[in-house]
C-alpha positions in Angstrom: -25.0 83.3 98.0 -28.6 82.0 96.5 -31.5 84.0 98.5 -33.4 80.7 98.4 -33.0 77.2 98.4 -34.6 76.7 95.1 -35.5 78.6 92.1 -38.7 80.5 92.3 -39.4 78.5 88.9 -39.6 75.3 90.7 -41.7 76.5 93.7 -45.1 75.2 91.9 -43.4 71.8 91.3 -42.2 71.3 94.9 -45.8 72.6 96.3 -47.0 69.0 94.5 -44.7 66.6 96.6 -45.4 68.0 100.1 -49.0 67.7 101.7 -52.4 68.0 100.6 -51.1 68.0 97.4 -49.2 65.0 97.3 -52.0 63.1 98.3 -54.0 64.2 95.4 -54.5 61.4 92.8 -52.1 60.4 90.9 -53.9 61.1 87.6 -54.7 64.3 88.4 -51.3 65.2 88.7 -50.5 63.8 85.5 -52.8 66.0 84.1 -51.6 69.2 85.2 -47.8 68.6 83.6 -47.4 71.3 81.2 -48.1 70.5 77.2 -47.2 73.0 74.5 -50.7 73.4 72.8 -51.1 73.0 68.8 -50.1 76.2 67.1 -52.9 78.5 65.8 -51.3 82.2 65.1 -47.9 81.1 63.9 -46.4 78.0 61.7 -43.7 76.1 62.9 -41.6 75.4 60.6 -39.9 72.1 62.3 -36.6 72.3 60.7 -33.3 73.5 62.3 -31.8 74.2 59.0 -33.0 75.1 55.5 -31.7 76.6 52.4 -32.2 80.5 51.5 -34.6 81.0 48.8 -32.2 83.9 47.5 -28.7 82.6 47.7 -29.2 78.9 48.7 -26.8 78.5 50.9 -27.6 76.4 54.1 -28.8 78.9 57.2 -30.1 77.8 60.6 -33.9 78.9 61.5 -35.7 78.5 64.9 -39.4 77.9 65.5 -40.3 81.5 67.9 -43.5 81.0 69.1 -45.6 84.3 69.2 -47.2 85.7 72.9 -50.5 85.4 73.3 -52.8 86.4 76.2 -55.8 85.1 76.7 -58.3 87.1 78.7 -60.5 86.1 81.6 -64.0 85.8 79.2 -61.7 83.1 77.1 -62.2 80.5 79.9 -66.0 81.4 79.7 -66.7 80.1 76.1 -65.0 78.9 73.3 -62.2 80.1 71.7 -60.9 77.0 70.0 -57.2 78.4 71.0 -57.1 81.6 69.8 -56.2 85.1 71.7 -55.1 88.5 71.7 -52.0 89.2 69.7 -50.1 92.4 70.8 -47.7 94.0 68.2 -47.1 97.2 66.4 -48.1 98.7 63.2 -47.1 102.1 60.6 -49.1 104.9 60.0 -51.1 104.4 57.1 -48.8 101.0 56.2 -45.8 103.5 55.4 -42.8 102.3 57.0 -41.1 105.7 57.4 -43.5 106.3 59.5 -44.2 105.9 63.6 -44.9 102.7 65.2 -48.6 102.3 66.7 -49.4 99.9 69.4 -52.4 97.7 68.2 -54.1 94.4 69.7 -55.3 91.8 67.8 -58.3 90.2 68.8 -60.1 87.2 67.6 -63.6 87.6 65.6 -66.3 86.2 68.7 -69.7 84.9 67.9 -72.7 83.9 70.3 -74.3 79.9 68.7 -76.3 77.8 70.1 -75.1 74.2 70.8 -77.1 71.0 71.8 -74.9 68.2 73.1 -76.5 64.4 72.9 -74.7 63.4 76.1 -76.4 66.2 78.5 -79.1 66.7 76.4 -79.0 70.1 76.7 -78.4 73.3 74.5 -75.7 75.8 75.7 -75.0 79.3 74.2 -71.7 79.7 74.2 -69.3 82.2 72.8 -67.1 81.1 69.6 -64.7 81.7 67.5 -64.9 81.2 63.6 -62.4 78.5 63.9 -64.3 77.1 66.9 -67.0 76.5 64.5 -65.0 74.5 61.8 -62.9 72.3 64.4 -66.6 70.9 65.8 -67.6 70.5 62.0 -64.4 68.5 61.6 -64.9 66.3 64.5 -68.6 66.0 63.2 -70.4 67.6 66.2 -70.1 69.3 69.4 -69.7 66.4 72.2 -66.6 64.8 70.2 -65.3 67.7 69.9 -65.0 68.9 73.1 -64.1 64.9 74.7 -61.5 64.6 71.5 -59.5 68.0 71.8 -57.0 68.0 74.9 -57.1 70.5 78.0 -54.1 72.7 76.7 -55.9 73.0 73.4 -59.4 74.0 74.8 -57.7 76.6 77.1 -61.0 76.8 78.6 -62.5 76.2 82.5 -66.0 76.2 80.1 -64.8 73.2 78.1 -63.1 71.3 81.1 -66.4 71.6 82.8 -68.4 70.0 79.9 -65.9 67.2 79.3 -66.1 66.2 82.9 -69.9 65.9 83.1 -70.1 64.2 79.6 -67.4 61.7 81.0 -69.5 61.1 84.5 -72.5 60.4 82.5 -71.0 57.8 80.2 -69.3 56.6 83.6 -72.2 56.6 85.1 -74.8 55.1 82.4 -77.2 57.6 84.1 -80.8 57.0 82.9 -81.9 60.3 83.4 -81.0 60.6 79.7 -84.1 60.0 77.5 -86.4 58.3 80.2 -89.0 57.6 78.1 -86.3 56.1 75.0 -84.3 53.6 76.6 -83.5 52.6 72.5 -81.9 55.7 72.2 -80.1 56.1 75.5 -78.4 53.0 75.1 -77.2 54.1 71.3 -76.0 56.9 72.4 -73.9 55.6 75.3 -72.5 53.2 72.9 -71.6 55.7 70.7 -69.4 57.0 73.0 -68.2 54.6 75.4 -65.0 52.5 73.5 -63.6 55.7 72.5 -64.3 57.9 75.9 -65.4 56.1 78.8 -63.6 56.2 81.7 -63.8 54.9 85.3 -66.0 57.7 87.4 -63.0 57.9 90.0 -61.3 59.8 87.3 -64.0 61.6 85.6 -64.6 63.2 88.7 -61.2 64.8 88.4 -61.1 66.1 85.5 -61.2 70.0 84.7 -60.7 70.6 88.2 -58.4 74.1 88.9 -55.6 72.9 91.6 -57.9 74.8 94.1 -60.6 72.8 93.4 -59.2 69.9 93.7 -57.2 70.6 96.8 -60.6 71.1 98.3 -62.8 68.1 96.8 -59.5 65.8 99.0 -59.9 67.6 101.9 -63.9 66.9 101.7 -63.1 63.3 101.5 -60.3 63.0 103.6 -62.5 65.1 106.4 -64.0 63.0 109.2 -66.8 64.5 111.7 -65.1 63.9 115.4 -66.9 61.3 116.9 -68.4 61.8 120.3 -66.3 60.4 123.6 -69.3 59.1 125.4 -70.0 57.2 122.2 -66.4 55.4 122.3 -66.0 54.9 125.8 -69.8 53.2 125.7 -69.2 50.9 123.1 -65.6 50.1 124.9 -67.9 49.2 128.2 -69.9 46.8 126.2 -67.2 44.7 124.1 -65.3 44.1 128.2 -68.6 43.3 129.3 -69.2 40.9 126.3 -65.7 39.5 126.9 -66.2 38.8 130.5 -69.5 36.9 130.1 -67.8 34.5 128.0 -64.5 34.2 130.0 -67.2 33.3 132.7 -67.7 29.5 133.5 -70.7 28.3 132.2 -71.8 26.3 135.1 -74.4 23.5 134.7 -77.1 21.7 136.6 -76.9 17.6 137.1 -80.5 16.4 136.8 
C-alpha cells in the first residue's frame, strides 16, 4: 500500500492548483514550467543511432547530460550558464594510478557594465563566456532581455530583465530628463522586440515566494470600521424615506 496519495515528485505541481497559488496569474505560472537550458559543458549529439567510426556497423547512442551545481554566488552575477563540474581524475594523468576527487569550476571575472535602459553601470561578476554571449547579442541590455530564464540561471539577471521591461512598459521619463531625443530612441529601440504590458513585467523574475506574497498584498483589504458601515446604511434609509415621502403642495 502507497504511503501517500501521490508521488512526492508531483507535490510541487499540486501546491500550484490549490490556493494562493492558483490564484497567481496565469503567466506567471507559465513561466515557472520547467525548460531544459541550452547545453554548455557537454554536446548533444541529437541522434539515437550512428555508425562506429571503427567497425561501422550501426550502434545506438544517448544524449547523458552531465550534473552540474551551481552555487549560491551564481544567482548573484553572471555566469552565462556555466557551473561546477564534479568528477575524478589520475595521479599525475597515469591511469594505473588512484582516482582523485576534483571540482571544476568556471574562470569568474569582476566588469563593469552600463545598461541604456536603467542608465546605470553595474559591476557584476562574469564568466569568459558571459562576456562573448553579450558581444554576440551586441551589448548588455539585449542580452540579458533576449536570453531566457533557464539560460540566465540567475535571480541577478531576472531582476534586471524585470526593471528593464517596467521601464519600456512604463515609458518612464526619468530616463534622460534633459534629452527627450534620446529617451524616445532608445525606447524605440527596444519596444517591437521587448515591450510588454506592465501587468506582466511586474511578474517577472519573481521566486514563487515572492510572488505568493506580492498576491496576498493585492488581494489584502484593511477591515473597514463598523460604525463606518452601519452610518452610511442610516443615511441611504433615510435618503430612501424622504423620497417615498409625499411631496405635498400648497394651492395659491
Amino acid at each position: 500500500m502507497p504511503l501517500h496519495k501521490y508521488p512526492p515528485k508531483l507535490w510541487d505541481a499540486l501546491r500550484l492548483k490549490q490556493g494562493i497559488y492558483a490564484r497567481l496569474p496565469k503567466h506567471y505560472l507559465k513561466s515557472l514550467e520547467q525548460k531544459e537550458p541550452t547545453p554548455v559543458h557537454w554536446r548533444p549529439l541529437g541522434v539515437q543511432h550512428r555508425a562506429n567510426p571503427k567497425t561501422g556497423l550501426k550502434e545506438r547512442v544517448q544524449d547523458v547530460p552531465i550534473p552540474i551545481y551551481y552555487p549560491p554566488q551564481s544567482q548573484d552575477g553572471l555566469w552565462g550558464g556555466e557551473g561546477w563540474i564534479t568528477g575524478y581524475r589520475y595521479t599525475n594523468n597515469d591511469k594505473m594510478s588512484n582516482r582523485l576527487k576534483k571540482t571544476w569550476k568556471p574562470q569568474l571575472l569582476k566588469r563593469e557594465f552600463y545598461s541604456e535602459i536603467l542608465d546605470h553601470k553595474f559591476s557584476i561578476t562574469v564568466t569568459p563566456r558571459t562576456l562573448d554571449l553579450i558581444d554576440a547579442a551586441f551589448g548588455f541590455d539585449f542580452y540579458i532581455l533576449k536570453t531566457p530564464k533557464e539560460d540566465l540561471n540567475s535571480k541577478l539577471g531576472m531582476d534586471l530583465k524585470r526593471a528593464m521591461l517596467l521601464r519600456l512598459a512604463r515609458r518612464d521619463k526619468e530616463l534622460y530628463p534633459d534629452d527627450p531625443a534620446k529617451r524616445e530612441t532608445i525606447y524605440n529601440r527596444y519596444k517591437q522586440q521587448f515591450e510588454i504590458p506592465e501587468e506582466e513585467a511586474e511578474w517577472v523574475g519573481l521566486t514563487l515566494e515572492e510572488a505568493v506574497e506580492k498576491q496576498r498584498l493585492l488581494e489584502h483589504k484593511e477591515p473597514e470600521p463598523q460604525f463606518k458601515v452601519l452610518v452610511e446604511k442610516l443615511v441611504q434609509e433615510l435618503e430612501m424615506k424622504k423620497l417615498l415621502e409625499p411631496h405635498v403642495t400648497e394651492k395659491k
